[in-house]
C-alpha positions as CSV (number, residue, x, y, z in Angstrom):
1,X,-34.0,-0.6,57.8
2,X,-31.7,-3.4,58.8
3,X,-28.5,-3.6,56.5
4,X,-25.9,-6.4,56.5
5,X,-22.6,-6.1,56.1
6,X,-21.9,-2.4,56.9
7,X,-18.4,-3.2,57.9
8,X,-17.7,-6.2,55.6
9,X,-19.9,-8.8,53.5
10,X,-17.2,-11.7,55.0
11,X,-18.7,-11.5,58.7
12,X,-21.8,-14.1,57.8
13,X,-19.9,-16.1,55.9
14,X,-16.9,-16.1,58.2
15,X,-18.8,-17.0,61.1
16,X,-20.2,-20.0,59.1
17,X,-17.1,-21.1,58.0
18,X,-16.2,-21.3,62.1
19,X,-19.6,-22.9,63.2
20,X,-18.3,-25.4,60.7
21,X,-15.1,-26.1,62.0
22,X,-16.4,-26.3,65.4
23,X,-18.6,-29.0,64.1
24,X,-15.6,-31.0,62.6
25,X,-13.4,-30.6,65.9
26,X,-16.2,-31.9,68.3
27,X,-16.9,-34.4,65.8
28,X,-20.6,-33.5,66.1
29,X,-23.3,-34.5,63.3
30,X,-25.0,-31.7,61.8
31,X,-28.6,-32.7,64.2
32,X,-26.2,-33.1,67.6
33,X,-24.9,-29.7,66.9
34,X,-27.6,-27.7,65.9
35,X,-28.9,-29.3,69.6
36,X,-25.6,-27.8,71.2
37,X,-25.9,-24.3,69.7
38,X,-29.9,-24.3,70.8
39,X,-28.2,-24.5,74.3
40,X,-25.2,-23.1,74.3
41,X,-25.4,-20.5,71.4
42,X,-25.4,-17.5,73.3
43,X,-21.8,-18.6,74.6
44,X,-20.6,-20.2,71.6
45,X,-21.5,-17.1,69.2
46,X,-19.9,-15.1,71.7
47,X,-16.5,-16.5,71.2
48,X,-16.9,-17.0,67.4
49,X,-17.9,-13.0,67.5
50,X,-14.9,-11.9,69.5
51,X,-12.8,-14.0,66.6
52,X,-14.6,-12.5,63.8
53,X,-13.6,-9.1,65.2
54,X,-10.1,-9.8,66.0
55,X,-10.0,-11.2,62.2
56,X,-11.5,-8.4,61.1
57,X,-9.4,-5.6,62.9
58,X,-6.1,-7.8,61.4
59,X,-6.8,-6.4,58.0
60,X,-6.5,-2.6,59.5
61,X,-2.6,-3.2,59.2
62,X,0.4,-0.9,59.0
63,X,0.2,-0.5,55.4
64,X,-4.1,-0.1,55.4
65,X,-2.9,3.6,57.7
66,X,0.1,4.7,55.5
67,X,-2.5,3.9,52.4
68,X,-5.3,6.3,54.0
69,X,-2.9,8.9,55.2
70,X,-1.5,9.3,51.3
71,X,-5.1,9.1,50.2
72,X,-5.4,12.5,52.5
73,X,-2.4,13.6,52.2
74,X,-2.3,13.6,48.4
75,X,-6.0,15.9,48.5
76,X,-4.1,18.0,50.7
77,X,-1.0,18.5,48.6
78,X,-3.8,19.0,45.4
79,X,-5.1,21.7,47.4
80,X,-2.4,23.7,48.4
81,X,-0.8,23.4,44.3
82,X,-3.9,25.0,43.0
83,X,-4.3,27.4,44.9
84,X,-0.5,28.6,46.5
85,X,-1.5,32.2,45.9
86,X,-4.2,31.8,48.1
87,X,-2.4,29.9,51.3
88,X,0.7,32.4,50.5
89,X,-0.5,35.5,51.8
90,X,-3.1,33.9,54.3
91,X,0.1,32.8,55.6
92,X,1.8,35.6,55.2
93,X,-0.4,37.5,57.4
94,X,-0.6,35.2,59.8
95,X,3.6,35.1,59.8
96,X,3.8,38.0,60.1
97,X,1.7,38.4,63.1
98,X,4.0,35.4,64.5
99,X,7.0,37.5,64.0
100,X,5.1,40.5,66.2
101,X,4.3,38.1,68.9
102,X,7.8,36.5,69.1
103,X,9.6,40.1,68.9
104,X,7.0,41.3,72.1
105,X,8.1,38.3,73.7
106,X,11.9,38.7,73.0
107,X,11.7,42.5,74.4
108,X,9.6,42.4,76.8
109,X,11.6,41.1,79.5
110,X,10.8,39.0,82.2
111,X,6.8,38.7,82.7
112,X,7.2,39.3,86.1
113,X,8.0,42.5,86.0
114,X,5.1,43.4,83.3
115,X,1.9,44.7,84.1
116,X,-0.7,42.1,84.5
117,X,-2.7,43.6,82.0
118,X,-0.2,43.6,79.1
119,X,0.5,39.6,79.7
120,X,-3.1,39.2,79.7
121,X,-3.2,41.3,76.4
122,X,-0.6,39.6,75.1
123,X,-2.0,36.0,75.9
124,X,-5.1,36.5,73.7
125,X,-2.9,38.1,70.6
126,X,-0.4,35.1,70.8
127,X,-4.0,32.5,71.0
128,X,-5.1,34.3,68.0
129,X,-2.0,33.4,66.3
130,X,-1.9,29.9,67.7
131,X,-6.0,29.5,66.2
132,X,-5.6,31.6,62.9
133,X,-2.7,28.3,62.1
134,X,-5.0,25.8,62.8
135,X,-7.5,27.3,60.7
136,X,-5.4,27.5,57.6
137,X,-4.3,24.0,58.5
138,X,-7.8,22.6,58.4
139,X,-8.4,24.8,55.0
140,X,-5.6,23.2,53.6
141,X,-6.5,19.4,54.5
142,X,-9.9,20.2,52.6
143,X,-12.0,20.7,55.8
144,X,-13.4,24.2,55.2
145,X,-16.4,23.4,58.1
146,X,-13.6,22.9,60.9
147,X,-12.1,25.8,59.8
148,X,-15.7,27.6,60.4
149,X,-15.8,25.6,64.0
150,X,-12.6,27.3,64.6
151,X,-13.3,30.7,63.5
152,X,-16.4,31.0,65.6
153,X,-14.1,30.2,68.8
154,X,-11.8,32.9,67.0
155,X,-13.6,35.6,66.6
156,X,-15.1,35.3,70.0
157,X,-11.5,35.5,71.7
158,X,-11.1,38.3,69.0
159,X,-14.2,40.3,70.3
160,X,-13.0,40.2,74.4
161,X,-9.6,41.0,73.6
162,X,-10.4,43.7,71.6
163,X,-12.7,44.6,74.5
164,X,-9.8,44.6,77.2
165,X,-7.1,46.7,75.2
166,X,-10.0,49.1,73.7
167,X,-10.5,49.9,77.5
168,X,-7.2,49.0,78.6
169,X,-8.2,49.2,81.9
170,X,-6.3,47.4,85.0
171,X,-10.0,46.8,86.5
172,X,-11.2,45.3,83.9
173,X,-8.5,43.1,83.3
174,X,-9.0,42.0,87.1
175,X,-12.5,41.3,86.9
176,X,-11.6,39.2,83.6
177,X,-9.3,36.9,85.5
178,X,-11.3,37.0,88.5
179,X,-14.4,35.0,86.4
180,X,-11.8,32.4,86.2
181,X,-13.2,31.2,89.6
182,X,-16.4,30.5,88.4
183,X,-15.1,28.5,85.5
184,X,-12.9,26.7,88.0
185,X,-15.7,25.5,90.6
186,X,-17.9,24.5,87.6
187,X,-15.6,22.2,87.1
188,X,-14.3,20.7,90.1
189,X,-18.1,20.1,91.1
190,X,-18.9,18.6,87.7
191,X,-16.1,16.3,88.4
192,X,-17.0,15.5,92.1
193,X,-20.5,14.6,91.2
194,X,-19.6,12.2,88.4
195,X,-16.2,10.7,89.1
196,X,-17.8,7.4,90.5
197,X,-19.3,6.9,87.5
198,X,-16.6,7.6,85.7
199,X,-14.3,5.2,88.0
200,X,-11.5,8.3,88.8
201,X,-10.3,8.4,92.2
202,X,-12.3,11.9,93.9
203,X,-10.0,15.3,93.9
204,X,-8.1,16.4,97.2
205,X,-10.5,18.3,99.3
206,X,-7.6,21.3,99.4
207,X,-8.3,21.3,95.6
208,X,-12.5,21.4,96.3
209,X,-11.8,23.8,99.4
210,X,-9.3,26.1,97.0
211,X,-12.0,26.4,94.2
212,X,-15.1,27.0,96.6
213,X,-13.2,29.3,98.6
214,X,-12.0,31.6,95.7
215,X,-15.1,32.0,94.3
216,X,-16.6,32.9,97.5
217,X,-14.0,36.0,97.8
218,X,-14.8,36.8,94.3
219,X,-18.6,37.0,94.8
220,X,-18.0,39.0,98.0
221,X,-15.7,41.7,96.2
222,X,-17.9,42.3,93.4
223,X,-21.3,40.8,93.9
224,X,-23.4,38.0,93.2
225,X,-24.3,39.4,90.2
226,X,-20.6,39.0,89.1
227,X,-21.1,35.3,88.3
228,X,-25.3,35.6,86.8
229,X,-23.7,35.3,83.3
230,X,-20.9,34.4,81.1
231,X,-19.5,38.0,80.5
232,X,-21.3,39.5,83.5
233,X,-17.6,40.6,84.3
234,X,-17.6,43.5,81.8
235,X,-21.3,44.9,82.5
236,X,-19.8,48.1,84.0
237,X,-18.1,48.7,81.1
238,X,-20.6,47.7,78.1
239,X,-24.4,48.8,78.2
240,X,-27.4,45.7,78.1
241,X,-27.3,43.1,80.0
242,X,-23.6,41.3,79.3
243,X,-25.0,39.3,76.9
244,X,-21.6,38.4,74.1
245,X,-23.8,40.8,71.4
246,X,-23.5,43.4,74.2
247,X,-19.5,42.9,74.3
248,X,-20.1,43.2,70.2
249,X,-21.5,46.4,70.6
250,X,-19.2,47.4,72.9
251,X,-16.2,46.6,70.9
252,X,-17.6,47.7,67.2
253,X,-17.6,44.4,65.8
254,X,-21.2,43.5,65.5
255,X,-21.3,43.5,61.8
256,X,-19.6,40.0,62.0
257,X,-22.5,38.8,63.9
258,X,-24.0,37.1,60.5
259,X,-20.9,35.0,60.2
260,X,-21.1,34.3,63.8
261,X,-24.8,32.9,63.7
262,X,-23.5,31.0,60.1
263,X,-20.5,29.5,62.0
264,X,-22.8,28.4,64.8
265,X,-24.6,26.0,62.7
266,X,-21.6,24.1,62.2
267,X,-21.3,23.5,66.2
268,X,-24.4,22.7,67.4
269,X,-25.9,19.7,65.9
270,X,-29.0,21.5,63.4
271,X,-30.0,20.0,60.7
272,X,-28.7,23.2,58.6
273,X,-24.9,22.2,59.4
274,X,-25.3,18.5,58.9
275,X,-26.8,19.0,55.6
276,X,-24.2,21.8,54.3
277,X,-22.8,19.2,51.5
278,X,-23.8,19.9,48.3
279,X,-23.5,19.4,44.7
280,X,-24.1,22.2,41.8
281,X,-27.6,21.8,41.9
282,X,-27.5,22.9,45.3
283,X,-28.9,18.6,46.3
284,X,-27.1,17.4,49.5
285,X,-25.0,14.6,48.3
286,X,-24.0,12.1,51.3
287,X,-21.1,10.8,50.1
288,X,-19.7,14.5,50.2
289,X,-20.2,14.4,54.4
290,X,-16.8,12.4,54.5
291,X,-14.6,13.8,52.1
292,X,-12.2,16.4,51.7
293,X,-13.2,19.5,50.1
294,X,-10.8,20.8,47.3
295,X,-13.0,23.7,45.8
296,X,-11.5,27.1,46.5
297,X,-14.7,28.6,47.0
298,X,-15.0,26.3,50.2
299,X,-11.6,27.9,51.6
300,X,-12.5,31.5,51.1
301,X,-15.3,32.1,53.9
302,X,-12.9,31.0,56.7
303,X,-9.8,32.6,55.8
304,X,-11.0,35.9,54.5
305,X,-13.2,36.5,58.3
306,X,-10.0,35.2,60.5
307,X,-7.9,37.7,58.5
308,X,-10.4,40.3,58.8
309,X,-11.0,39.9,62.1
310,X,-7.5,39.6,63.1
311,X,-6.8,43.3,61.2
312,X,-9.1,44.6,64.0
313,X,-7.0,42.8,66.3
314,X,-3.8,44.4,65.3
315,X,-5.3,48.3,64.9
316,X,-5.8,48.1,68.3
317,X,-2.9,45.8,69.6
318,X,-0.1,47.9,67.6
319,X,-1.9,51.2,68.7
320,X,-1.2,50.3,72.0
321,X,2.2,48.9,71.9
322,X,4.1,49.8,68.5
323,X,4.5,53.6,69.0
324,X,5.2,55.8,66.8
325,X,5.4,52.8,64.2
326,X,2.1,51.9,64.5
327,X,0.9,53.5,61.1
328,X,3.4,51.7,59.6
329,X,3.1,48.4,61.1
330,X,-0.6,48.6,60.4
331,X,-0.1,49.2,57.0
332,X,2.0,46.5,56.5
333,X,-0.5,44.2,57.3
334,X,-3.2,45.9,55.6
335,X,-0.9,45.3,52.4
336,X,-1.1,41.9,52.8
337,X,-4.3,41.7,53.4
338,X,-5.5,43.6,50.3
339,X,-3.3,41.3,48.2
340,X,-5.0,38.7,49.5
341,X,-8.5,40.0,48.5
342,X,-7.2,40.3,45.0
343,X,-6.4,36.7,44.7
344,X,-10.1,35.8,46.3
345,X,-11.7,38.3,44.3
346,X,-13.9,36.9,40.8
347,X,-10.8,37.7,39.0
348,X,-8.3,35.9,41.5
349,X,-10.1,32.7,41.6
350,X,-9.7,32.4,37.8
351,X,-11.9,29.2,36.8
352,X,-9.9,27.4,39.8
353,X,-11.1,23.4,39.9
354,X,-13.8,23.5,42.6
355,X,-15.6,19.8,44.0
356,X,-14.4,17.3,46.5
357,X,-11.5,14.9,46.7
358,X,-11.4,11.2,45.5
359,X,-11.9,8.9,48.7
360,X,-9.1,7.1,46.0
361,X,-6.5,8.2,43.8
C-alpha cells in the first residue's frame, strides 16, 4: 500500500508549481527541460525536495505549538474537573508521603553521619514518591498506559525496598550496592564497543580501569555467582534461584504479580499492548492509539495499585522509623486510602463521562 500525501496533499502539487518556475527562470521549452530533468533530475529534485520541506516545516509555527498544547491542555483540565475527588486523595496520599520524606530529611541530620543502610532505605521511599507524581501526572494528561509503564518500574523498586527494610540487614544493603558494579561495567563496555559508531570521543581509560577493577573486587569477595543474575545479590536471603518472583515471595507481595505481567504488555512491544484501544464493543479503534484518554475507568487501574503498593511500603518504612507513632501514622494513611476506594468504588464513579478526548475542541 503506497499512500500519498501522509504529511500534506500540497507536496505534489508544490513541487510542480517549482519544476515550473525552474522552467520559466532558465527560459527552457517544456521538450529542453524535460531533457535537463532526464539528466539532471536526481540533483534538481533534490533541491526542490529540501525546499518543499523547509516550506513545509514553516507552517509548524509558534502559534501551530501553543494551538496543540491548549488542545492537550484543555483534555487535561476536562479530566482533572470531572473527576477532582478522584486526583484529591490520590494526591493526598502521595502528599502526604512527601511530607514524611521531607520531615526524615529535615531530622535526620547530616547523611554522613547515618548508617548506610538507612540512606539507602530512604533513597527508594523518596523514588517512590518522585514515581507515584509522575504517575498521577500521566493519569491526569489522559495517558492511563504510561501511567501502567510507570507503575511496573514502581512496584519493582517497591518489591526490593521492601526486601531491604523487611531484612534490614547491613549485609544485604552491601551486597545491594555492591551489584552496582556490574551495572557500571555493562555500561562502560557497551559504550567502548560502540562509540565509533556513534562518533563520541572513547572514555578515559582511569574510567574503563575503575569499572573493571571494582567489579573484579566484587566478584572476588562474594563470588562469581554474585553477578549470574539481576538479583543474584539477595539469594542468601530469599529461597529459588534469585529470580524477581523469588524477591516476590520473599517480600509477600506476589499477589501483584497479575498486574505485573498486565503492565508488562504495555513495555514490551506485543501485539496485546499495541492493540489495548478500544471502543464499547470491545473493537480496537486506531484513531484511539493517539489520543488522550478521559474515561475514569482508564485512571483507576494505575492509581489504585501505586497506592496499594505504596501502603506496603509505608507498614514497613514507618515500622522501622516512626516509633511509637507508627500505628498512628499508618493509619493515617490507610484513611486516605480507604476514602479513596470509596470514590473508585461502583458507587464513587457515579455515571462519570468515560471515552477519549477531541484531537480538537
Amino acid at each position: 500500500m503506497k499512500i500519498q500525501g501522509l504529511i500534506s496533499d500540497d507536496i505534489t502539487p508544490l513541487v510542480d508549481k517549482q519544476l515550473q518556475r525552474l522552467r520559466r527562470e532558465a527560459n527552457l521549452s517544456d521538450e529542453d527541460f524535460d531533457k535537463l530533468l532526464s539528466e539532471e533530475g536526481e540533483d534538481i529534485f533534490a533541491v526542490l525536495e529540501e525546499e518543499s520541506a523547509d516550506f513545509l516545516a514553516a507552517k509548524f509555527t509558534l502559534d501551530e505549538f501553543r494551538r496543540q498544547v491548549q488542545i492537550a491542555n484543555k483534555n487535561s483540565q476536562k479530566i482533572l474537573e470531572q473527576n477532582e475527588d478522584f486526583f484529591q486523595l490520590y494526591l493526598a496520599y502521595v502528599h502526604t508521603a512527601h511530607i514524611v520524606y521531607e520531615n526524615f530529611l529535615e531530622k535526620m541530620g547530616k547523611p554522613k553521619e547515618v548508617d548506610q543502610k538507612v540512606v539507602t532505605h530512604l533513597l527508594f521511599y523518596g523514588n517512590l514518591c518522585r514515581m507515584a507524581d509522575q504517575i498521577g501526572l500521566q493519569l491526569s494528561h489522559g495517558h492511563p498506559d504510561a501511567a501502567l509503564r510507570l507503575w511496573r518500574s514502581f512496584y519493582e523498586h517497591a518489591v526490593v525496598a521492601v526486601l531491604l527494610m523487611k531484612t534490614n540487614l547491613d549485609d544485604l544493603d552491601n551486597r545491594f550496592r555492591k551489584a552496582t558494579t556490574r551495572e557500571n561495567k555493562r555500561a562502560v563496555e557497551s559504550f567502548t564497543k560502540r562509540h565509533q559508531e556513534l562518533k563520541f570521543p572513547p572514555l578515559d581509560d582511569a574510567i574503563i580501569q575503575k569499572a573493571q577493577q571494582e567489579y573484579a573486587e566484587t566478584e572476588e569477595e562474594y563470588s562469581k555467582k554474585f553477578f549470574s543474575k539481576n538479583n543474584a545479590w539477595a539469594a542468601p536471603y530469599i529461597n529459588g534461584n534469585a529470580s524477581f518472583n523469588d524477591v516476590e515471595e520473599a517480600t509477600g507481595m506476589s499477589r501483584y504479580r497479575p498486574f505485573y505481567i498486565w503492565s508488562s504488555s504495555k513495555v514490551h512491544p506485543t501485539y496485546k499492548g499495541l492493540s489495548e484501544f478500544r471502543d464499547s464493543t470491545g473493537a480496537t479503534v486506531l484513531s484511539f492509539v493517539t489520543r488522550q484518554q478521559i474515561d475514569r475507568t482508564s485512571l483507576i487501574d494505575p492509581a489504585q495499585l501505586t497506592l496499594n503498593v505504596f501502603h506496603v511500603v509505608n507498614d514497613y518504612f514507618l515500622d522501622l522509623y516512626a516509633g511509637h507513632e507508627y500505628t498512628i501514622n499508618l493509619l493515617l494513611f490507610r484513611k486516605i486510602y480507604d476514602r479513596f476506594g470509596i470514590v473508585i468504588s461502583e458507587k464513587g464513579l457515579d455515571n462519570k463521562k468515560s471515552g477519549v478526548a477531541e484531537e480538537e475542541e
